[in-house]
C-alpha positions as CSV (number, residue, x, y, z in Angstrom):
1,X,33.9,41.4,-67.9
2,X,33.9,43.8,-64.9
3,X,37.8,43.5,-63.1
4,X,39.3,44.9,-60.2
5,X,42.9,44.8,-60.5
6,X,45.4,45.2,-57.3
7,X,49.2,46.4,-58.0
8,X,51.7,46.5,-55.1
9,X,54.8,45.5,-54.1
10,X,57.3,44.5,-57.0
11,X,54.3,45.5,-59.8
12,X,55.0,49.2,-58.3
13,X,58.4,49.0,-56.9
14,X,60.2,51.4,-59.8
15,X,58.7,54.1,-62.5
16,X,59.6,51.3,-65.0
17,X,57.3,48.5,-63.3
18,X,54.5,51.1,-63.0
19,X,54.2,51.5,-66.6
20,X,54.4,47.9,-67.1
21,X,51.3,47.4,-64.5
22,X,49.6,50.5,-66.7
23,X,50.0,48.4,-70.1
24,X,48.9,45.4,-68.3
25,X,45.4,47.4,-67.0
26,X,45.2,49.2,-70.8
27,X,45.7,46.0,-72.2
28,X,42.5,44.3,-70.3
29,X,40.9,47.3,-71.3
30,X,41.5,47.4,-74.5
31,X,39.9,43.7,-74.6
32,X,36.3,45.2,-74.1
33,X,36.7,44.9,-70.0
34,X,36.0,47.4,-67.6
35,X,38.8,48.0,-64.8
36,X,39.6,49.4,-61.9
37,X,42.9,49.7,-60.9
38,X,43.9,49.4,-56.7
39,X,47.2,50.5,-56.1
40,X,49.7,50.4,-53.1
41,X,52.9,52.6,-51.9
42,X,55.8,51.8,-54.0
43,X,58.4,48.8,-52.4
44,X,59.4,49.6,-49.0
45,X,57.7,53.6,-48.5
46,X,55.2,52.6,-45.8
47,X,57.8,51.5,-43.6
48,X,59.6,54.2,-44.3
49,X,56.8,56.7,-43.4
50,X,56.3,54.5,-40.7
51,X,60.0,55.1,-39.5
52,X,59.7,59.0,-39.8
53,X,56.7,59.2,-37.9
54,X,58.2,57.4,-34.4
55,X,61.5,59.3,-35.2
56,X,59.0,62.3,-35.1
57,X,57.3,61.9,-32.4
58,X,60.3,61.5,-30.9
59,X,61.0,65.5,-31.0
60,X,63.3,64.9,-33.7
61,X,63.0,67.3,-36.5
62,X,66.3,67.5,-38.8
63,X,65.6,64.6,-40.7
64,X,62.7,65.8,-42.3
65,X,63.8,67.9,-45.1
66,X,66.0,65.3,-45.6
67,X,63.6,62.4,-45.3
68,X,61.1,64.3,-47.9
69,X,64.1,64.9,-50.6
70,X,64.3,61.4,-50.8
71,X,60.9,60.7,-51.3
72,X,60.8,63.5,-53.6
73,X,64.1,61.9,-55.7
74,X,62.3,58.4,-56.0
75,X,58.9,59.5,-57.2
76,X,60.7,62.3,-59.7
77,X,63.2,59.3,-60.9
78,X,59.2,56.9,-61.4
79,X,57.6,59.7,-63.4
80,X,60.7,60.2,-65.6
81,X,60.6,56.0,-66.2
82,X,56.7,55.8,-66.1
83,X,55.6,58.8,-68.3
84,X,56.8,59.9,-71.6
85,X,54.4,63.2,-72.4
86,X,56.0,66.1,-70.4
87,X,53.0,67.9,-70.0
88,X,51.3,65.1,-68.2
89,X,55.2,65.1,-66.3
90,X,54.5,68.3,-65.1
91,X,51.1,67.8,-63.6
92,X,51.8,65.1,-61.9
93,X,54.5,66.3,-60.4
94,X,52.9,69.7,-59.3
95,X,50.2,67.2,-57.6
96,X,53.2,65.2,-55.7
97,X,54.9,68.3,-54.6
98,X,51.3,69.4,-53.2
99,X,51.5,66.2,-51.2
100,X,54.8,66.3,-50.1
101,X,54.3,69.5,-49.2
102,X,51.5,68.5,-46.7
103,X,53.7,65.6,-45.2
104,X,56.4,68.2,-44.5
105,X,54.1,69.9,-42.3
106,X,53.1,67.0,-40.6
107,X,55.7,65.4,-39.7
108,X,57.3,68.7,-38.2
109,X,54.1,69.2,-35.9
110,X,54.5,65.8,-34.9
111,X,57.7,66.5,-33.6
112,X,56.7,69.9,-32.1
113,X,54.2,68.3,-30.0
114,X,55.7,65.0,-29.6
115,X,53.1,63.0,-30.0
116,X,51.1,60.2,-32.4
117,X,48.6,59.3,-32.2
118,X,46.7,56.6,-34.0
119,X,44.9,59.0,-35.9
120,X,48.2,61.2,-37.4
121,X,49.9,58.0,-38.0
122,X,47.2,56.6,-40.6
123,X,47.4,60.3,-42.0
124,X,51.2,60.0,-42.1
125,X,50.8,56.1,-44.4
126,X,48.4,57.4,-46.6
127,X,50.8,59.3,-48.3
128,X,52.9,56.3,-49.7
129,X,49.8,55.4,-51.8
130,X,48.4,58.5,-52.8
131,X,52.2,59.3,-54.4
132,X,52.0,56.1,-56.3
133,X,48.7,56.0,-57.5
134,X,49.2,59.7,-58.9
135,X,52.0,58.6,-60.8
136,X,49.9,55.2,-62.0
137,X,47.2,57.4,-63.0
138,X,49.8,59.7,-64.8
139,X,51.7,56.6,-66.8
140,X,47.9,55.4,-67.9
141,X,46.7,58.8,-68.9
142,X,50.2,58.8,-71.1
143,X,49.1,55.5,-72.7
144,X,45.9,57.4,-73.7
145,X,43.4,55.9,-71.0
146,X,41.1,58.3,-69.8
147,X,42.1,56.9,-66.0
148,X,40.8,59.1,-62.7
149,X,43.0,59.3,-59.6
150,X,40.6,58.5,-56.2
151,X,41.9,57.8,-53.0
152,X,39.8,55.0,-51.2
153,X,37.6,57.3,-49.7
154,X,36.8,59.4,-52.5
155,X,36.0,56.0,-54.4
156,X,33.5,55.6,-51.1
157,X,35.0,53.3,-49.1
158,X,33.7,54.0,-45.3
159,X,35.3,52.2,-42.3
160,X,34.9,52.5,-38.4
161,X,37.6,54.7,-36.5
162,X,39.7,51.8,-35.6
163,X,43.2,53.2,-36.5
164,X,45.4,50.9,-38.2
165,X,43.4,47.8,-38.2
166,X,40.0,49.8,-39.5
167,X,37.1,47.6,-40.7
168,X,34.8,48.7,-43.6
169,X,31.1,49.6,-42.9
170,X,29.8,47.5,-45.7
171,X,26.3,48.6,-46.1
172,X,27.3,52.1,-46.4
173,X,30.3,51.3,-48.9
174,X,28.6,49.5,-50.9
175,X,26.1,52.0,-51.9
176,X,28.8,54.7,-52.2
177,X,31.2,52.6,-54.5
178,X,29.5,51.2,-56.3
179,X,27.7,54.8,-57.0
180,X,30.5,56.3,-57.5
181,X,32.7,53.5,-59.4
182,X,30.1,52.2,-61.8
183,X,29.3,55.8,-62.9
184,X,32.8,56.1,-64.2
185,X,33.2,52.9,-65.6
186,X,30.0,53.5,-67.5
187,X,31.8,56.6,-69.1
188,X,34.8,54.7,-69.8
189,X,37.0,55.5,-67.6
190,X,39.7,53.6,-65.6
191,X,39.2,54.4,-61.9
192,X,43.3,54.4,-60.1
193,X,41.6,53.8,-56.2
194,X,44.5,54.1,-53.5
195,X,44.1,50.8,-51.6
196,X,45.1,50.7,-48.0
197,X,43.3,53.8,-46.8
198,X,40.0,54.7,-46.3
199,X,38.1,57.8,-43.9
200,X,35.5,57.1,-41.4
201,X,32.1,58.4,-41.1
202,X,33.2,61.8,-40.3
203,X,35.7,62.0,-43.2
204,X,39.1,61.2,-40.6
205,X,41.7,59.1,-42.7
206,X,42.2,55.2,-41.5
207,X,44.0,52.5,-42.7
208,X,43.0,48.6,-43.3
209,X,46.2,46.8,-42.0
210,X,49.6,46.3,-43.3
211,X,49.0,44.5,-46.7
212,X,45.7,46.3,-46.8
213,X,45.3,47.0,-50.5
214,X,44.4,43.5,-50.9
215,X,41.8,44.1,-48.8
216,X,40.5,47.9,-51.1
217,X,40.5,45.5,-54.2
218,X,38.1,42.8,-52.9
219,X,36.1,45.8,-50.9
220,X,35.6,47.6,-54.3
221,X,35.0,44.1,-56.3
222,X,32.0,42.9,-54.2
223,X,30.6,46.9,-54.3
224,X,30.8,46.7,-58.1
225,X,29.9,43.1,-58.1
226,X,33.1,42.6,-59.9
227,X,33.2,39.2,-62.4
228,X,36.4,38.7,-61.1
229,X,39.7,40.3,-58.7
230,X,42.7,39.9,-59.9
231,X,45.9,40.4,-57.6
232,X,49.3,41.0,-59.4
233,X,52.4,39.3,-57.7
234,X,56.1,38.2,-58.4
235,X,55.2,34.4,-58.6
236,X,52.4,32.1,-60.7
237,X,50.5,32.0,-57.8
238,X,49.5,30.8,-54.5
239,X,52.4,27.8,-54.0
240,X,52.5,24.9,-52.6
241,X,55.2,26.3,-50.1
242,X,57.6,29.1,-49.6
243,X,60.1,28.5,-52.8
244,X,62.5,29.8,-50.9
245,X,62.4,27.1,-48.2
246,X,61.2,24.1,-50.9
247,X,62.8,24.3,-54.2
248,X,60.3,22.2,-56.0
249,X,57.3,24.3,-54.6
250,X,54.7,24.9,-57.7
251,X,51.7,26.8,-58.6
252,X,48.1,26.1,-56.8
253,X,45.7,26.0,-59.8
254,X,42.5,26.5,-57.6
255,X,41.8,26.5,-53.8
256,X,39.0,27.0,-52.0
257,X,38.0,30.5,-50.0
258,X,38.7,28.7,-46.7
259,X,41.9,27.2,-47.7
260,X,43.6,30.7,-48.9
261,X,42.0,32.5,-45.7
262,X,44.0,29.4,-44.1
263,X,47.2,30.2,-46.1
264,X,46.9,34.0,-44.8
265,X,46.6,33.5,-41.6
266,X,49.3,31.4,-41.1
267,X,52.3,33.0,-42.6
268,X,51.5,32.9,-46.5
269,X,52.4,36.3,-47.7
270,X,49.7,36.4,-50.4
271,X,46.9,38.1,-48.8
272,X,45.8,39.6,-46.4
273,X,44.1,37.7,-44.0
274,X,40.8,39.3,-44.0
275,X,41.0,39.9,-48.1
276,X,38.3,37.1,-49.2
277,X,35.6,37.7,-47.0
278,X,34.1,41.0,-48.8
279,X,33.8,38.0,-51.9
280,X,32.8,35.0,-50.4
281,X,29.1,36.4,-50.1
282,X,28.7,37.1,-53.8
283,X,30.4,34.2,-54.7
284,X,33.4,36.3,-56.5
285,X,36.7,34.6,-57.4
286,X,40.2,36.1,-57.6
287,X,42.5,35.4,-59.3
288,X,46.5,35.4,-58.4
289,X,48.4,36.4,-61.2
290,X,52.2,36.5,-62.1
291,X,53.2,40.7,-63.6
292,X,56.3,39.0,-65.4
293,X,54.7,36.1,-66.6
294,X,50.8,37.3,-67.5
295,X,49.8,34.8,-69.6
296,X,49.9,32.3,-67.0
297,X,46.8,31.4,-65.2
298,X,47.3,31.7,-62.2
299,X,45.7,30.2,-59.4
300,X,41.8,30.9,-58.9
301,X,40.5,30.9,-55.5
302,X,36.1,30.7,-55.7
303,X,34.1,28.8,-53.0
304,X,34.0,24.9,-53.9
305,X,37.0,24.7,-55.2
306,X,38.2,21.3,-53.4
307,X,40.6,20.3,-56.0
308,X,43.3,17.4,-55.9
309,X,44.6,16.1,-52.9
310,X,44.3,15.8,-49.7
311,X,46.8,18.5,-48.4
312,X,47.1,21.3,-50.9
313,X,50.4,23.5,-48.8
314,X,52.6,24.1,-46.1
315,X,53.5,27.2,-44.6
316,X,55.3,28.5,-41.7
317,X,54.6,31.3,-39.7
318,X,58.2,32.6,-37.7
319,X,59.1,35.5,-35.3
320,X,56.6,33.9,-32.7
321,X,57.3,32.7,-28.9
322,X,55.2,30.0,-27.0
323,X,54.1,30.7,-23.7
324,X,53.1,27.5,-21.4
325,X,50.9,28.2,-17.9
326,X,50.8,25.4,-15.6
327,X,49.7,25.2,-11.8
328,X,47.4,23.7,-9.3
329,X,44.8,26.6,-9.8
330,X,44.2,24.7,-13.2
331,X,41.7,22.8,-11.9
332,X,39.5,25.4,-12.5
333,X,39.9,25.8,-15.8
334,X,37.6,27.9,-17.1
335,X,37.6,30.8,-14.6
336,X,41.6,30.7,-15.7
337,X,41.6,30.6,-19.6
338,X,38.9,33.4,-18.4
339,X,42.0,35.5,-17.1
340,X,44.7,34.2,-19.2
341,X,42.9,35.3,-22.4
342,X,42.0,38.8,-20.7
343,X,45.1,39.5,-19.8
344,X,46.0,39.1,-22.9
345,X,43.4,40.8,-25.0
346,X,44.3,43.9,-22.3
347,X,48.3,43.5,-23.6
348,X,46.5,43.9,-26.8
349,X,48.6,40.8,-27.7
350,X,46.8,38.2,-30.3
351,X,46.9,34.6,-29.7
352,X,47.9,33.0,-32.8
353,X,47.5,29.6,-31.5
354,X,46.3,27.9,-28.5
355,X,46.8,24.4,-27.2
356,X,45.1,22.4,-23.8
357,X,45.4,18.9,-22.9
358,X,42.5,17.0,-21.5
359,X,43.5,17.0,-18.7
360,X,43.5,20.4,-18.2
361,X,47.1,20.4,-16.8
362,X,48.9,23.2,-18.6
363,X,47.8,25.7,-21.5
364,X,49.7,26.9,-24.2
365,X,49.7,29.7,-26.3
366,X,51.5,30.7,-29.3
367,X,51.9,34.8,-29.8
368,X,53.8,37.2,-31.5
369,X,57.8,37.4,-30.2
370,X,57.7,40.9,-30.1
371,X,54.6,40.8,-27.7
372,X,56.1,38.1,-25.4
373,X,57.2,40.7,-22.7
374,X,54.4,42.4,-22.3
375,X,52.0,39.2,-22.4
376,X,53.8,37.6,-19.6
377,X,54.0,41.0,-17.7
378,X,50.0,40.7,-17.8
379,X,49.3,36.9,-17.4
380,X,51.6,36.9,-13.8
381,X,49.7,40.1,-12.7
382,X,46.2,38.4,-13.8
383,X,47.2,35.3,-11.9
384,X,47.7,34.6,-8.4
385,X,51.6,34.4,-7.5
386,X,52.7,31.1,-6.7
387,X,49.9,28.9,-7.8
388,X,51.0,29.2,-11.4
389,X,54.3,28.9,-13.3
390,X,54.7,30.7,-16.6
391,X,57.4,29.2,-19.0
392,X,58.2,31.1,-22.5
393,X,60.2,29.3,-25.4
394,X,60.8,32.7,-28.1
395,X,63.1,30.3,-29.8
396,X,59.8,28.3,-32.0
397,X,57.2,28.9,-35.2
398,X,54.7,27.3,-36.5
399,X,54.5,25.3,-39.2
400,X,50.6,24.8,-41.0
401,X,50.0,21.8,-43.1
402,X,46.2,23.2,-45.1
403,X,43.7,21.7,-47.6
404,X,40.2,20.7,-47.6
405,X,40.9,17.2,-48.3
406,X,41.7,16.4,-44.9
407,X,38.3,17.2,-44.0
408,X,37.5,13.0,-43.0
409,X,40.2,11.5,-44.3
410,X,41.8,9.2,-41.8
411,X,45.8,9.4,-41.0
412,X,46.7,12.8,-42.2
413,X,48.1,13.8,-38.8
414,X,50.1,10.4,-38.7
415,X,51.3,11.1,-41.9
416,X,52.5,14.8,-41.3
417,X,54.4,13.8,-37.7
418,X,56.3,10.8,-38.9
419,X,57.5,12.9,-41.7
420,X,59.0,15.4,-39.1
421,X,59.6,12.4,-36.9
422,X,62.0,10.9,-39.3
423,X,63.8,14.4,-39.6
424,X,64.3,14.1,-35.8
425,X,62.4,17.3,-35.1
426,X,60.7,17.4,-31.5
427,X,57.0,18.9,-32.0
428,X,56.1,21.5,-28.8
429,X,52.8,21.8,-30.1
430,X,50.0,20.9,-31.5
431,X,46.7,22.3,-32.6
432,X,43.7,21.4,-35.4
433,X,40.6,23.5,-35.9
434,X,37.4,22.3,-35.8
435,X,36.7,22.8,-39.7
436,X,39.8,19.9,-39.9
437,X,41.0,22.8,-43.1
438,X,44.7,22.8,-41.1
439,X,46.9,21.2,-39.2
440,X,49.3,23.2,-36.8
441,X,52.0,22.9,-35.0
442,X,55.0,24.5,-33.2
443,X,59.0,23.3,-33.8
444,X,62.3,25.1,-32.8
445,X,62.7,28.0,-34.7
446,X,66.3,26.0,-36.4
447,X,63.8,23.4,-37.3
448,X,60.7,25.3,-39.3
449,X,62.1,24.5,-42.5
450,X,63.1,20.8,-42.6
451,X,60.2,20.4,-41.2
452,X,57.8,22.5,-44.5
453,X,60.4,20.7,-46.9
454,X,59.3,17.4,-45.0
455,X,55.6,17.4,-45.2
456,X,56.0,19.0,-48.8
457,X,57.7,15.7,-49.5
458,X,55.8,13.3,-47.5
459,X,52.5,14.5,-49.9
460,X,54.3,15.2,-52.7
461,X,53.3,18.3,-53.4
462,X,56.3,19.8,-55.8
463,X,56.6,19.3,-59.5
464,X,57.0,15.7,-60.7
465,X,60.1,14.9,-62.1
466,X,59.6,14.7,-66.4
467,X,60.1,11.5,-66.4
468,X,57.3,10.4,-64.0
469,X,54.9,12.8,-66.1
470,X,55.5,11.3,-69.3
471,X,55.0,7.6,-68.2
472,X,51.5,6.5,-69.5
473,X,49.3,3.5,-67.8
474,X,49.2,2.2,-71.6
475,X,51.6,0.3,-74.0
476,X,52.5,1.6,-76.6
């Protein structure tokens, strides 16, 4: 089988769990598969980066020599844990001295000129996975793989010049990847692709998106025409709901495309959003698999798969405000949303969720907290003063009930609001989409999760109880 593996977070977070995830890829290998192996920043270094680069800009300079020591210490402290051979030590750590090195110097012009732009502050993230993935290459190579460091543009992944939220140019990456990729797989080797970044059509570093090596590994899977992506995590799999809000959350065996571009979206921190789409035209599964429990399945996300029941999770989306407009100019409705929505889009503020009676009285919109300022600083400059009111609530969330079976299945929504009805917890909002895949809707922040652990209940979605499992329909 042809895999494309993706490491991040935990699966990366110490020298230790890097040579675990390079066993894991050499032991797939071993097993007659070819691999390619996408890996992120170790735990918590793109927000660091992040960090320096607004403390940078800034004008502030005497952090830096501090800021790259400690980058310096962690990476040292994961090649001593990851790597036994010193020789391959020592090369690897010439290579991340090279790169620290360059980081130095940029965040120190940064600070000269006080300024970042979009462009520098992609340049400034790709660092965190292009440390890792050296040492990941490095623990492999020590395990006798003959594995090949690429960042994502060497591997031929092309992507317009939006800055921090760049798209790939899939024609062109395509071609190049799977060029590039297939030749070395054909030699044997185990391609280490930083995920996350990527370089225009003129060669200029970009970045997909925070969470964006999910993104890389499904990129380089449909290039390849991958049998199958596999994305390492801390849990079994895609759950029923956060386990840390519902105790008796379990494992999702198998979910559609659509449901797990649902889950995303709203709040599950599986994927990112935009991961599945590169598949969905070949027809390519993935596969979410547990790094300290591998011999679990997992749970497998392909097109068609409907499976059991009519809602499948529930997850919750917080750090979001609601804004409500109201006002006698909404009579003319659509020349309004018109405005409302432009404003918005000119905040550069993303609706997350949108709401409109039939009567056309109010609209409400659902939008990052962090952007709330801003968005109501453009909607009452859009709009003419005194015919509208704007009311903001920044204490909410939203909570998403998701699964296929709903699709034409009558009482679903009664269902899910007497379950929070009986919890006594007011709903603000409500919203379903058209494809009937979700049903959304906004409580008070205090409230998000009684209300998850409510609907989880209501459908039983959590593990049944041992004794329930082992009843059988037939005497004995």
């Amino acid at each position: 089988m042809r895999l494309v593996m993706k490491f991040g977070g935990t699966c990366v977070g110490n020298g230790a769990n890097i040579r675990r995830s390079a066993e894991l890829a050499k032991t797939f290998k071993d097993e007659g598969n070819e691999v390619v192996a996408v890996v992120s920043a170790m735990a918590g270094v793109t927000d660091q980066l992040a960090q320096a680069a607004r403390r940078a800009s800034g004008g502030e300079a005497s952090f830096i020599d501090g800021f790259i020591d400690g980058l310096e210490e962690r990476h040292s402290k994961a090649i001593d844990e990851a790597i036994r051979s010193s020789d391959i030590k020592g090369a690897i750590w010439s290579s991340l001295v090279k790169e620290l090195n360059e980081l130095k110097k940029l965040l120190t012009v940064i600070a000269y000129l006080r300024e970042l732009t979009p462009r520098s502050n992609d340049y400034v993230l790709s660092f965190g996975e292009r440390l890792c993935a050296k040492v990941f290459t490095g623990s492999l190579k020590d395990l006798g793989v003959n594995a090949v460091y690429m960042t994502g543009w060497e591997a031929g992944i092309v992507t317009n010049s939006n800055h921090g939220e760049a798209r790939p140019l899939m024609d062109l990456t395509v071609k190049r990847v799977n060029e590039r990729i297939s030749r070395l797989l054909a030699e044997g080797s185990l391609p280490v692709v930083t995920g996350f970044i990527a370089a225009d059509e003129e060669g200029i570093v970009t970045t997909l998106g925070r969470g964006g090596s999910d993104y890389t590994a499904t990129i380089i899977g449909a290039s390849i025409k991958a049998d199958e992506v596999i994305v390492w995590k801390d849990v079994d799999g895609i759950m029923t709901a956060d386990p840390k809000l519902v105790t008796d959350a379990k494992p999702l065996p198998r979910i559609s495309y659509e449901e797990a571009t649902e889950l995303a979206y709203f709040g599950a921190k599986v994927l990112h959003p935009l991961a599945l789409e590169p598949l969905m035209e070949y027809g390519i599964p993935l596969r979410v698999k547990n790094f300290f429990n591998p011999k679990a399945a997992g749970t497998i996300i392909e097109g068609g798969a409907e499976g059991e029941g009519v809602v499948k999770a529930v997850t919750m989306i917080k750090d979001v405000a609601m804004l409500t407009i109201s006002g006698a100019g909404m009579v003319e409705a659509p020349a309004f949303n018109a405005k409302v929505f432009k404003s918005l889009s000119d905040a550069d503020v993303n609706p997350i969720m949108v709401s409109q009676g039939s009567s056309q009285a109010s609209l409400s919109v659902v939008i990052p907290r962090k952007d709330l300022a801003k968005a109501i600083k453009h909607i009452k400059e859009a709009l003419t003063p005194n015919l509208y009111k704007v009311e903001d609530e920044d204490d909410v969330c939203v909570v998403a009930v998701i699964g296929s079976g709903m699709r034409g299945t009558p009482g679903v929504a009664a269902k899910v609001f007497q379950a929070v009805a009986k919890k006594g917890i007011n709903v603000r909002m409500i919203a379903q989409g058209s494809s009937e895949l979700n049903i959304s809707f906004v409580v008070k922040e205090g409230d998000g999760s009684k209300a998850v652990e409510a609907v989880h209940q209501e459908f039983e979605l959590g593990f049944k109880p041992k004794s329930l499992m082992s009843t059988s329909k037939f005497p004995s």
